[in-house]
GUDRENRO-451223 format. One record per residue (C-alpha): x, y, z; residue in three letters. Coordinates in steps of 0.5 Angstrom, whole numbers, padded with zeros to 4 digits, always signed. Last residue first. Layout:
% residues N
XYZala ...
% end
This chain:
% residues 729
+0182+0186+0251unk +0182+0185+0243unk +0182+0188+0237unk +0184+0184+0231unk +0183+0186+0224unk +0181+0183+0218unk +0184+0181+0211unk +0185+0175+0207unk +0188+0174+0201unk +0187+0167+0197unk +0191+0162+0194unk +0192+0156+0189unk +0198+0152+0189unk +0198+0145+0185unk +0203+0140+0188unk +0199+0134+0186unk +0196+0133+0193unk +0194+0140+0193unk +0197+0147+0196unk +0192+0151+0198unk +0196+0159+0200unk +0191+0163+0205unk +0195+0170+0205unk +0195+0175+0210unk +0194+0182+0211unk +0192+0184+0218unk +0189+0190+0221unk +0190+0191+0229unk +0192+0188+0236unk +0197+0184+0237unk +0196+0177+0235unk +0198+0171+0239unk +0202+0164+0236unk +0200+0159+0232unk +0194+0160+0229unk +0189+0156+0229unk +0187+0151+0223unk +0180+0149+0220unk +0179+0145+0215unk +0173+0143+0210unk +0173+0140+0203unk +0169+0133+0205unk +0175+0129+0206unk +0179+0134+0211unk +0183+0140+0208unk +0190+0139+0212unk +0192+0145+0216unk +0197+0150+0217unk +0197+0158+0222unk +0201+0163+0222unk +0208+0162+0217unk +0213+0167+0217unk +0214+0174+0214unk +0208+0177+0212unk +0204+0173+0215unk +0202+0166+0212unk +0196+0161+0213unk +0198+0154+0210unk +0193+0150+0208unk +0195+0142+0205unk +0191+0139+0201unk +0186+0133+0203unk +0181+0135+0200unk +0181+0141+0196unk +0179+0148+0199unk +0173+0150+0204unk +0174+0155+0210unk +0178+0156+0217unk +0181+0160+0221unk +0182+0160+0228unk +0185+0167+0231unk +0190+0167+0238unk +0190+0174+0240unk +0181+0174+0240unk +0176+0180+0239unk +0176+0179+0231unk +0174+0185+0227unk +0172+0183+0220unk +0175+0186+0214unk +0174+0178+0209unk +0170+0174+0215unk +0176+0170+0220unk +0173+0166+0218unk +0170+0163+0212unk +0176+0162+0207unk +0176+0159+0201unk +0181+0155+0196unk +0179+0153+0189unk +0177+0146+0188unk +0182+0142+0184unk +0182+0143+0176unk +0179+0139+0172unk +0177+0132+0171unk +0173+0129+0178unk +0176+0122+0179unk +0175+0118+0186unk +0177+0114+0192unk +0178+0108+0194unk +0185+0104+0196unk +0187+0097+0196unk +0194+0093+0199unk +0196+0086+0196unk +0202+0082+0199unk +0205+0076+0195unk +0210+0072+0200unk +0219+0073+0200unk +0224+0072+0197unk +0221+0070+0190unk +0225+0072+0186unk +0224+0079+0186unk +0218+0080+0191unk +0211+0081+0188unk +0207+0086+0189unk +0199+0087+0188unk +0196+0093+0188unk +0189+0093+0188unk +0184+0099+0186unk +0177+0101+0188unk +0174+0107+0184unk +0169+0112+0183unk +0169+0117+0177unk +0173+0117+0170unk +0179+0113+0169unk +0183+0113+0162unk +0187+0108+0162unk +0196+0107+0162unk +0196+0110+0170unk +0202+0112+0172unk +0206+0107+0177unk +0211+0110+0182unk +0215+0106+0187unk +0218+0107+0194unk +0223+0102+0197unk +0228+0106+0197unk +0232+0102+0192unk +0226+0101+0188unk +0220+0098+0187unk +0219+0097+0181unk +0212+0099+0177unk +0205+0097+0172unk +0199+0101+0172unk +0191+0099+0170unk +0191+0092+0169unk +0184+0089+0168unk +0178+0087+0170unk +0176+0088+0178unk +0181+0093+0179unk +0189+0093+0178unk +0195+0096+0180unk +0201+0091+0179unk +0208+0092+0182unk +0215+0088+0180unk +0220+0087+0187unk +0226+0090+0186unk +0226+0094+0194unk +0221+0091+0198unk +0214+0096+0198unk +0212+0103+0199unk +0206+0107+0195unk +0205+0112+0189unk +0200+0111+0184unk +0200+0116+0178unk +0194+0119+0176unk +0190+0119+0169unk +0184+0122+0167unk +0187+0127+0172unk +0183+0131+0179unk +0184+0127+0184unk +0178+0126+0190unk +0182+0123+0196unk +0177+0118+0200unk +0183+0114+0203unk +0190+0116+0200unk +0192+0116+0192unk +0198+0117+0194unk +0201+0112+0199unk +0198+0106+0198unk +0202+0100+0202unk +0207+0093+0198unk +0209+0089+0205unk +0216+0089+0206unk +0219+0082+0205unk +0223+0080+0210unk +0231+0079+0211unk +0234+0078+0219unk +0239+0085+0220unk +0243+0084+0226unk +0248+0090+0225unk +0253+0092+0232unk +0254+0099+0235unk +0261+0103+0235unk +0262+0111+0233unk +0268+0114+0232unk +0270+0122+0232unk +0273+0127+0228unk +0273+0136+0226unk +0276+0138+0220unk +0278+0145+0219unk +0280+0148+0212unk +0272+0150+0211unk +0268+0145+0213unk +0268+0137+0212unk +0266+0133+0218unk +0268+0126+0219unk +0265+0121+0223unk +0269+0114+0222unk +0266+0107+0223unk +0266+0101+0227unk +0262+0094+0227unk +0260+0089+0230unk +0256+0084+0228unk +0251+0083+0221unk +0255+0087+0214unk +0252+0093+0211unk +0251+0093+0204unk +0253+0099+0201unk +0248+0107+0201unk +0248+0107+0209unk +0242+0112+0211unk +0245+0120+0213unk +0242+0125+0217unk +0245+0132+0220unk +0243+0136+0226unk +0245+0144+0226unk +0238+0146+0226unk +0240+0149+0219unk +0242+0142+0216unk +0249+0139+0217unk +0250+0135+0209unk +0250+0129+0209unk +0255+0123+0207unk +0254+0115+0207unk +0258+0107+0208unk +0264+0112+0206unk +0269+0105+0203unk +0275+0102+0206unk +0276+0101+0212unk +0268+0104+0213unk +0267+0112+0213unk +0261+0115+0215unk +0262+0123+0212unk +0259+0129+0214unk +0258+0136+0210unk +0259+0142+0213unk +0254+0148+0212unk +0251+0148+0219unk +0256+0146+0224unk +0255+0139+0226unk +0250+0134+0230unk +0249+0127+0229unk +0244+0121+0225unk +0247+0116+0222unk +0240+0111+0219unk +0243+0104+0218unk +0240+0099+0212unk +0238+0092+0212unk +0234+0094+0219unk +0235+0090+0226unk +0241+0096+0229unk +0244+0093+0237unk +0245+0100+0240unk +0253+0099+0243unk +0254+0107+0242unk +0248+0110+0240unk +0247+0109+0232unk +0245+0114+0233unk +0247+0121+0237unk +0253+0123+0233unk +0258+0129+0234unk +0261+0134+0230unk +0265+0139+0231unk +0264+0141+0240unk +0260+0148+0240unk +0261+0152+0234unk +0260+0158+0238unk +0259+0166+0234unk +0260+0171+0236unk +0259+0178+0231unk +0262+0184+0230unk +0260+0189+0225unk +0263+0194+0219unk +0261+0200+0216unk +0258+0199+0210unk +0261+0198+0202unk +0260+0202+0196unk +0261+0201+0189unk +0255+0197+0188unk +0252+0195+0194unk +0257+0191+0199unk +0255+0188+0206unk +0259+0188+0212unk +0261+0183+0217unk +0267+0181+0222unk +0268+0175+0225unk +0269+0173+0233unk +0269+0165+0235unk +0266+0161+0240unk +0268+0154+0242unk +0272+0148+0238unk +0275+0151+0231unk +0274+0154+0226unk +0268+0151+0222unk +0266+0154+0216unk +0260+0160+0217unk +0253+0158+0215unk +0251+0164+0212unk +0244+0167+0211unk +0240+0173+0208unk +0234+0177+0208unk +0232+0184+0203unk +0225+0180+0200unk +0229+0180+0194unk +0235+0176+0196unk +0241+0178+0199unk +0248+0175+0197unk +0252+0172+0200unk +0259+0170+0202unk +0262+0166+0207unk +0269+0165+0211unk +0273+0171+0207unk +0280+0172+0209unk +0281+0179+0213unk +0285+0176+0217unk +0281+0178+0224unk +0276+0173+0220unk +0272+0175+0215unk +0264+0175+0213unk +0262+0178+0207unk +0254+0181+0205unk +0253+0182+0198unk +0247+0188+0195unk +0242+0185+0191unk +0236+0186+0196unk +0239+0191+0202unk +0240+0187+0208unk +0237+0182+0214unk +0239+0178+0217unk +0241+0170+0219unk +0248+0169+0220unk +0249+0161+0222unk +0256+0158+0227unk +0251+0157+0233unk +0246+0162+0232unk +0248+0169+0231unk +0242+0174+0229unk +0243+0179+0223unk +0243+0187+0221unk +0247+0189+0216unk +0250+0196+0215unk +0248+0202+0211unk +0251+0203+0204unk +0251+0211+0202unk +0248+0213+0196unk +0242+0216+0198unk +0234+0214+0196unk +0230+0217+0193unk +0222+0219+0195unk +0218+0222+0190unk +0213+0227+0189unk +0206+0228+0186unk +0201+0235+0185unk +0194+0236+0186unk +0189+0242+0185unk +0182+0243+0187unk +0179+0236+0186unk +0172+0235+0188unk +0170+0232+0195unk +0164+0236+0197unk +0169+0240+0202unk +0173+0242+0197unk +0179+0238+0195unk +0187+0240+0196unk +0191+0235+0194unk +0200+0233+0195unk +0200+0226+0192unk +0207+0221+0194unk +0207+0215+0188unk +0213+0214+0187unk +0220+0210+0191unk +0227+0211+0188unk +0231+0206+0189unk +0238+0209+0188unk +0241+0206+0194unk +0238+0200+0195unk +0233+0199+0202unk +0236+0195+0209unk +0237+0201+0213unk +0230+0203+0213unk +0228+0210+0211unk +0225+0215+0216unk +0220+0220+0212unk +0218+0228+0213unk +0214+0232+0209unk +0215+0239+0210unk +0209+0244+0208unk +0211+0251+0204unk +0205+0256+0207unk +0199+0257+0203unk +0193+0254+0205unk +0188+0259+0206unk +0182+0258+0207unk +0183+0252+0212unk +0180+0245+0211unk +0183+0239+0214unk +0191+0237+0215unk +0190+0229+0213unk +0196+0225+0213unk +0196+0219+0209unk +0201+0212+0209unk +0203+0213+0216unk +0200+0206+0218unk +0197+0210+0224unk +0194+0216+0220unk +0198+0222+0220unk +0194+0229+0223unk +0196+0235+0219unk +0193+0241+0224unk +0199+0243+0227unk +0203+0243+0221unk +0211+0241+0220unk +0209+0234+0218unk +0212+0228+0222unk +0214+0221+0221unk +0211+0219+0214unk +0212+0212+0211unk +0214+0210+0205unk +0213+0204+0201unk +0209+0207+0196unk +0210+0215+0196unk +0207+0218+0202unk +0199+0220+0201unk +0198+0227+0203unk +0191+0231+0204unk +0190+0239+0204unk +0181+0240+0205unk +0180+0248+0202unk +0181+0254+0200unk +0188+0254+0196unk +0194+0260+0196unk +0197+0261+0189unk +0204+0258+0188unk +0204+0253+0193unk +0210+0249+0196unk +0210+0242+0197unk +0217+0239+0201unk +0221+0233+0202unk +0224+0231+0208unk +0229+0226+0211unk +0231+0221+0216unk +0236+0216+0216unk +0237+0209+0215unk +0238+0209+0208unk +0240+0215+0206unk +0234+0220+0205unk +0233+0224+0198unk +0226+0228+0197unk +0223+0230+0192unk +0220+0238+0193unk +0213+0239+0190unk +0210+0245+0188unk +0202+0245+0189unk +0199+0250+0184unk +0201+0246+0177unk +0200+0250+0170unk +0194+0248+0167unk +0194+0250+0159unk +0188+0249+0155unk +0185+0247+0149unk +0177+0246+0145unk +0178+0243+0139unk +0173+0245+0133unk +0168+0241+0130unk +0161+0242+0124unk +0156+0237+0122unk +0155+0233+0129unk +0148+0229+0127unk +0141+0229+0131unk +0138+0233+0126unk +0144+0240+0127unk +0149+0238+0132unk +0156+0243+0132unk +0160+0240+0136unk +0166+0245+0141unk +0171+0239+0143unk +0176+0238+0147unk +0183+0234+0146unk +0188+0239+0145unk +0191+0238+0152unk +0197+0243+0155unk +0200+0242+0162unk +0197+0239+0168unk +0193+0234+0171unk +0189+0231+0176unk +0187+0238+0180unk +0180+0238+0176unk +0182+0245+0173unk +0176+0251+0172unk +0174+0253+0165unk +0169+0259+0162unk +0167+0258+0155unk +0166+0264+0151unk +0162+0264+0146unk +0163+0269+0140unk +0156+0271+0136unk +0155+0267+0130unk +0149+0261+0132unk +0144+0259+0128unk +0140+0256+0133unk +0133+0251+0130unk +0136+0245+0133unk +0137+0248+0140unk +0141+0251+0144unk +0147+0250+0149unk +0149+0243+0151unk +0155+0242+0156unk +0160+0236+0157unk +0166+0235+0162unk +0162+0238+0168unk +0161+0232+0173unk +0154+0235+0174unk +0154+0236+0166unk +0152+0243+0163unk +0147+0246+0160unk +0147+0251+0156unk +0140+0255+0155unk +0142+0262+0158unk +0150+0263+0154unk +0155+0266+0156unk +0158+0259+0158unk +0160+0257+0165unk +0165+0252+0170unk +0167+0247+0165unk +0171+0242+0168unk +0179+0242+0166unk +0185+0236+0167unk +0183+0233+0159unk +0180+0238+0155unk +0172+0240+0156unk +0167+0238+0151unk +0163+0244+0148unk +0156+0241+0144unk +0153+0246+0141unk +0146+0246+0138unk +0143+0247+0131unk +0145+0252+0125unk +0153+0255+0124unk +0153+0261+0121unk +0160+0262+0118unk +0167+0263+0121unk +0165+0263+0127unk +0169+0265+0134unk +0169+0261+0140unk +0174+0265+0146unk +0176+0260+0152unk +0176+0262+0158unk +0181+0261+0165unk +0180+0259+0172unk +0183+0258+0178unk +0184+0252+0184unk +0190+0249+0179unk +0193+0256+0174unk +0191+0258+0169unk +0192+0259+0161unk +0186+0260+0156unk +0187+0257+0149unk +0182+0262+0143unk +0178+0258+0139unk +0177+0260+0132unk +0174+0260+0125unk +0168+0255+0127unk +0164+0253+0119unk +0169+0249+0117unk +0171+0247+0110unk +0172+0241+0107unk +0176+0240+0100unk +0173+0235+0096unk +0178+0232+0090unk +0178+0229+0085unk +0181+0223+0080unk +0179+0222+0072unk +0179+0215+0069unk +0179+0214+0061unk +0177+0207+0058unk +0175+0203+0064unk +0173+0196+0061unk +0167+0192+0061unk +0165+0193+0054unk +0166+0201+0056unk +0167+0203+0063unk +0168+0211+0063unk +0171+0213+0070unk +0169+0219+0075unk +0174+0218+0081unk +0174+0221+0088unk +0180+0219+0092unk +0182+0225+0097unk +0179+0229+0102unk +0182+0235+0104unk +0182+0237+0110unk +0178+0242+0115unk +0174+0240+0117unk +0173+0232+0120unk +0170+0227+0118unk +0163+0224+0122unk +0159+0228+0119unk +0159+0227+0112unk +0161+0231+0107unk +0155+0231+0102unk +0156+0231+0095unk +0151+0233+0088unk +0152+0232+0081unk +0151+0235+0075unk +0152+0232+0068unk +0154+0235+0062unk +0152+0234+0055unk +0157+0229+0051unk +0156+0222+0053unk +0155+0216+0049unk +0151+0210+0051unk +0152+0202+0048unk +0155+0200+0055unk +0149+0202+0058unk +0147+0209+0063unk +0150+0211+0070unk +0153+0207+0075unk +0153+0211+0083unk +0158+0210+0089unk +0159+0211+0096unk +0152+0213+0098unk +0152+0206+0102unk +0146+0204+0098unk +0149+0204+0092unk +0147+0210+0087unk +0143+0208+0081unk +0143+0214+0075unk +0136+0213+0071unk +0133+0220+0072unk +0140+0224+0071unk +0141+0230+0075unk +0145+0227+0080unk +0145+0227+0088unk +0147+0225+0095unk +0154+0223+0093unk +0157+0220+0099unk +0163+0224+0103unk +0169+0222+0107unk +0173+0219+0103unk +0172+0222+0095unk +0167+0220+0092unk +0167+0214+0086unk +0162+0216+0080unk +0161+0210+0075unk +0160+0212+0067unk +0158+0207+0062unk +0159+0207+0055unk +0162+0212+0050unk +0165+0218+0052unk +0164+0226+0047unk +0166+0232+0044unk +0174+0233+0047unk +0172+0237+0053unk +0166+0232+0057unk +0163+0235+0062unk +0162+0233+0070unk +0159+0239+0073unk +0159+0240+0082unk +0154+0241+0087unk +0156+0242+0094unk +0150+0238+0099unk +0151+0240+0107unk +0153+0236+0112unk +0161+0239+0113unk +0162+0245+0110unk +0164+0246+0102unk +0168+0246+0096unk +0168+0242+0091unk +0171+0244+0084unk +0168+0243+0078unk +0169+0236+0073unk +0172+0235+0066unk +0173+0229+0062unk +0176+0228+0055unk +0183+0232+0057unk +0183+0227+0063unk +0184+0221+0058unk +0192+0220+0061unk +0190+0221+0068unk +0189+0215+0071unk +0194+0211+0066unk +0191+0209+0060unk +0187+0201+0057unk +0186+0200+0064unk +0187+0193+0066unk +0181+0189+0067unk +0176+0189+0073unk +0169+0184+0072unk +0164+0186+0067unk +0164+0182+0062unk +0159+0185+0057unk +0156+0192+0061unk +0150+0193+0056unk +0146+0187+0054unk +0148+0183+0060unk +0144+0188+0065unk +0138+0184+0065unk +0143+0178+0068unk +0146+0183+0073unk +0152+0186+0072unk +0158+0187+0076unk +0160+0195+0075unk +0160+0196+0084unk +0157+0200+0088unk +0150+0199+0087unk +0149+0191+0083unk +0143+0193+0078unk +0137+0190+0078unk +0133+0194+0080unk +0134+0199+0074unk +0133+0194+0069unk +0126+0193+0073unk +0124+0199+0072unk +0126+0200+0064unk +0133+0204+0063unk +0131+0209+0058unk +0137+0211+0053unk +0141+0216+0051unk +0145+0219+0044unk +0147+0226+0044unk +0149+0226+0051unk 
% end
C-alpha cells in the first residue's frame, strides 16, 4: 500500500462490523455505502487480486497472503470467510473485524492497496473435516461500490486418518482400529454406533459411561498418535451396519477434530414367522447362531397369544402374552413358539410386534430379534345365536355374512363391522320355525356352510290399543309384536293412520300421525317383510276431550351447571302455541311448540352466572289458559368437568364380584362404566358432581380394563380408563 492513512480511535468504533454500512465518522471515506450492482462480474477483476491457498485442521489459524498482480486497488477492502471459518487474524493495525469473526473492513474509500496483506483463519470446531469450505470472498468497494471481487475456498482436513468397522454377532464383541494421520492435542472422546456399547479401550485413563455410549480418554495436555482400538459389544436392540459414532478429538473445552466410528451387528436370534389359518393352531421358531448365557424371554406379536412353547423351563404368563424361560448358560436349541388363532380374524392380518430376548442377570440386553404371526387364507365359519328370526354373531372385520333359503335364494346380507359382530334380521317366512343356511365370504374365499333355526312366531301381533280400550288422548300409541326388521302399517279405510319399523326386541311402536276421529273404531295391522306379509285387526273407541298442556322445562333441569354463554332451552308444552323465556327484566328466547308438543328456544344474550328464568306459553288462538313453568340453575363457560373415578382406585385389587364404582364428573351427566364387550355399570352424576353406580352383573376373579365414558347434558363425552383387579373369595 504505496499510499495509507491512520484510521483515529474513535473512527475505528464506529464502524459497522460485518457489514460496509458507514457510521457518520466514516462518511468521508465510504460515500453512500449501501449495496450496488457490481461494476464486473465476480470473477472479472481477479487478475487484480490474489489470495494463497488454505489449507488446514480444524482449530488451528492458517495464514494466507492477499496481494495485488496488476500494481494496485483503490478504496476499501472487505474480507468474507469461508462457511465454517472466522478470520482470527490480519496484519493491518486499523482492520476492524465483526464480532461474529465472519467479516473484517479494512482502510478508507480514498486508500490505495499495492503491498500485501496477510490474514489468518481458523476452521471452527463444530464444521466438519474434511471438506471444502466454499464462500470466502475479498472485495474492493470504491464510492460505495464493489469494483472487483475475488471467491476462496478453505479446504479442512482431518487430523484422524482411519477407523477400521468391526463385524459381530449380538452376545459377542468385535474392535475398532483409531489410527492418526497427524498429532492430535487434548482428550478423545469415543461415541459408540447405534445398537453397541463400548466395552474397553487400550488406553488406562479412559473412562467409560455406565450405560456404555460414550468414553473420556486423557487430558487436555495428551497428544495422541499411536492406534487406539476401542472394543464394542451389541446392546441386543439392533442389527445391521450404523455410521453414526463418533471419535472427538476435545482440546480447551471445544471439538477440534472427529471421525465416525462404525460397526456391523449381525442378528443371534433367528426368527421363523409363522402362518396359521384362522381357528387353527400353528408355531413360529427362533433358532440361535451362537449359543447365548443368560435370561430367555418372549412377548407374543400383539393381538396373539402363546398356547405352548417347546421348553420345559419356559413358564407363559396367564394373559399368554409373555413367556419367561429363566437363566441357562447355554441357550442354543431351535425354540417353537405355538399360537392358536381365533375364528373370526381376516385372512392376511398379520400381527407384529413378537420379541425373542436374551438379558443378563442385571437386565442389560445381550441379543433380541422380532417375529410376526400372519394369518392363512382359508376363510372360517361364522359363529352366531338365533333369536326369533335375528342372527346375531360374530365373523372376520370386513368380511360378508349371507343367509339363504333351501333355495339358495338370499334372505339377508351383512357385512361385520370392525370389532368383528355382525346382525341380521332374517324376512318373515311364514309362521313357526324355519331352517337357513349361513356362510360368510372374505375376499375370494367363502367358509363352510352352517345351519340355523329360526321362529318367527305368530307375524304380527297388537297389545295396545287392546281390544275394546277406551283411548282419552288426541293422538293414539299402537304398540305390537313382529318379526324384527319388518315395518308395520295402521291402515285407516282410506289412509295409513302410522307405520314403524319392528325393533330388536321383536316389538314395534307407532303413534297416529292424522286426525283420529272420536267413537269406535276399526283399523288394519299389516306387516311388511321380505315377500311374505302377515295381517291382523284391531277394535278400541277414541274419546278425545281438548286441553291444553301445560308449558314444563325439560333442559335446562333443576340446579344444572351448563357450560355455554348461550344455551338452548328445551321443554314440553301444547302444540302451535308461541313460547317466552324470560328473567326479571327482558325476553331471553322466543319458540313454537311444535306437532309433538316439544319446543327449542336458543338463547338471543349472552348469560354468565346464576339464573332463575320463566317460560310462559300461550296456546295458538286462545284455546286454552296461559301456563308458566320456571327453572334455576347456572352458567360456567368452558368445558364440562372431566370425569374421575375414585374406586375402584386405578390398580387396586378389590375382594367383592359385584364391584361399585364411583368418582366425580359433570353434574347431571350420564356415567356409563364399559367392559370390553357390554355395558357394566351406569349412573347420573348428581348436582354436586358425584356418582356411584354398581355394577350389574358379577365379576370373576382377575385384571380388568374398563372404560369410564361421561356423557353430558349437551352430548359432550369424555372418558377415562380404569384398571384394577378382582380377587374374591
Amino acid at each position: 500500500m504505496s499510499v495509507r492513512k491512520t484510521m483515529t480511535a474513535a473512527a475505528l468504533c464506529t464502524v459497522a462490523l460485518g457489514s460496509l454500512i458507514a457510521q457518520p465518522a466514516f462518511a468521508e471515506t465510504l460515500v453512500d455505502p449501501s449495496p450496488k450492482a457490481s461494476t464486473t462480474n465476480n470473477q472479472t477483476a481477479a487478475a487484480d487480486i490474489a489470495i494463497t491457498a488454505f489449507t488446514g485442521y480444524r482449530g488451528t489459524d492458517v495464514e494466507g497472503t492477499v496481494s495485488f498482480p496488476n500494481g494496485k486497488v483503490e478504496g476499501q477492502l472487505k474480507y468474507t470467510a469461508p462457511e465454517g471459518t472466522i478470520i482470527t487474524k490480519i496484519d493491518t493495525s486499523d482492520a476492524v473485524i465483526s464480532a461474529d469473526k465472519k467479516t473484517a473492513i479494512l482502510g478508507k474509500n480514498t486508500d490505495t492497496w499495492t503491498l500485501s496483506r496477510k490474514v489468518s483463519l481458523q476452521a471452527v470446531p463444530g464444521t466438519s473435516a474434511p471438506a471444502a469450505l466454499t464462500g470466502g470472498k475479498i472485495e474492493v468497494i470504491k464510492d460505495g461500490s464493489v469494483t472487483k471481487k475475488l471467491d476462496f475456498n478453505f479446504t479442512l482436513n482431518t487430523a484422524f486418518a482411519s477407523t477400521s468397522i468391526p463385524s459381530f454377532v449380538q452376545g459377542l464383541t468385535g474392535t475398532s482400529t483409531v489410527k492418526f494421520a497427524k498429532n492430535v492435542f487434548g482428550q478423545l472422546k469415543f461415541t459408540a454406533p447405534t445398537g453397541t456399547r463400548i466395552k474397553a479401550i487400550n488406553y488406562s485413563t479412559c473412562t467409560i459411561s455406565p450405560d456404555g455410549l460414550t468414553a473420556l480418554c486423557g487430558v487436555n495436555t495428551d497428544t495422541w498418535g499411536a492406534d487406539r482400538i476401542v472394543t464394542l459389544e451389541s446392546d441386543g436392540t439392533q442389527t445391521g451396519t450404523f455410521t453414526d459414532g463418533k471419535v472427538e478429538a476435545i482440546y480447551d473445552g471445544q471439538i477440534r477434530d472427529s471421525i465416525a466410528l462404525k460397526a456391523t451387528i449381525t442378528s443371534n436370534l433367528i426368527p421363523t414367522d409363522a402362518v396359521i389359518n384362522a381357528g387353527e393352531e400353528g408355531n413360529a421358531m427362533i433358532k440361535f447362531t451362537k449359543n447365548l448365557d443368560g435370561i430367555l424371554q418372549f412377548v407374543a406379536p400383539a393381538g396373539t397369544k402363546f398356547t405352548s412353547i417347546n421348553s420345559p423351563y419356559c413358564v407363559i404368563s396367564a394373559d399368554g402374552t409373555t413367556a419367561d424361560c429363566g437363566h441357562q448358560p447355554n441357550w442354543g436349541a431351535d425354540k417353537l413358539l405355538s399360537f392358536k388363532i381365533s375364528a373370526n380374524v381376516a385372512p392376511g392380518t398379520v400381527y407384529t410386534g413378537g420379541i425373542a430376548r436374551v438379558t443378563d442377570s442385571s437386565g442389560k440386553l445381550i441379543s433380541s430379534a422380532t417375529f410376526k404371526v400372519t394369518v392363512g387364507n382359508k376363510v372360517a365359519k361364522p359363529t352366531f345365536t338365533a333369536n326369533q328370526n335375528v342372527l346375531t354373531g360374530t365373523g372376520i372385520p370386513g368380511a360378508t355374512v349371507n343367509v339363504r333359503n333351501d333355495a339358495n335364494e338370499i334372505l339377508g346380507s351383512k357385512v361385520v363391522d370392525t370389532h368383528g359382530n355382525w346382525s341380521i334380521a332374517v324376512p318373515f317366512q311364514g309362521n313357526g320355525t324355519r331352517t337357513v343356511n349361513v356362510s360368510q365370504t372374505f375376499g375370494t374365499g367363502t367358509s363352510d356352510t352352517a345351519l340355523a333355526t329360526l321362529n318367527f312366531g305368530q307375524g304380527v301381533q297388537i297389545s295396545s290399543p287392546a281390544a275394546g280400550e277406551t283411548v282419552l288422548t288426541e293422538k293414539v300409541t299402537f304398540t305390537g309384536t313382529g318379526t324384527v326388521g319388518a315395518t308395520v302399517y295402521v291402515k285407516g279405510a282410506t289412509k295409513d293412520i302410522c307405520s314403524a319399523e319392528v325393533t330388536t326386541s321383536g316389538t314395534w311402536t307407532c303413534v297416529s300421525t292424522v286426525p283420529i276421529p272420536n267413537g269406535p273404531l276399526t283399523f288394519g295391522i299389516k306387516q311388511v317383510s321380505g315377500t311374505i306379509d302377515s295381517n291382523t285387526t284391531i277394535s278400541f273407541t277414541h274419546k278425545y276431550n281438548p286441553v291444553s298442556t301445560p308449558v314444563k322445562f325439560t333442559s335446562p333441569i333443576k340446579d344444572e351447571v351448563l357450560h355455554t354463554l348461550r344455551p338452548l332451552f328445551k321443554g314440553i308444552g301444547q302444540p302451535g302455541a308461541a313460547i317466552r323465556v324470560y328473567g326479571t327484566s327482558k325476553t331471553v328466547a322466543t319458540a313454537t311448540v311444535d306437532v309433538n308438543g316439544n319446543w327449542e328456544a336458543p338463547s338471543t344474550v349472552d348469560l354468565n352466572g346464576d339464573y332463575t328464568l320463566n317460560v310462559e306459553q300461550t296456546p295458538a288462538g286462545g284455546s286454552g289458559a296461559v301456563t308458566r313453568d320456571q327453572v334455576s340453575f347456572k352458567i360456567r363457560p368452558g368445558a364440562s368437568a372431566d370425569v374421575t373415578v375414585t374406586t375402584p382406585g386405578q390398580n387396586s385389587t378389590v375382594n367383592t364380584k359385584r364391584v361399585t364404582y364411583s368418582g366425580k364428573g359433570e353434574p347431571f351427566a350420564t356415567i356409563t362404566v364399559n367392559g370390553t364387550t357390554r355395558p357394566v355399570a351406569s349412573t347420573t352424576v348428581d348436582k354436586d358432581g358425584n356418582w356411584t353406580a354398581t355394577g350389574t352383573f358379577d365379576l370373576g376373579n382377575g385384571g380388568y380394563d374398563f372404560v369410564v365414558t361421561q356423557q353430558d347434558r349437551a352430548g359432550a363425552l369424555k372418558h377415562v380408563n380404569l384398571h384394577f383387579t378382582v380377587k374374591a373369595s
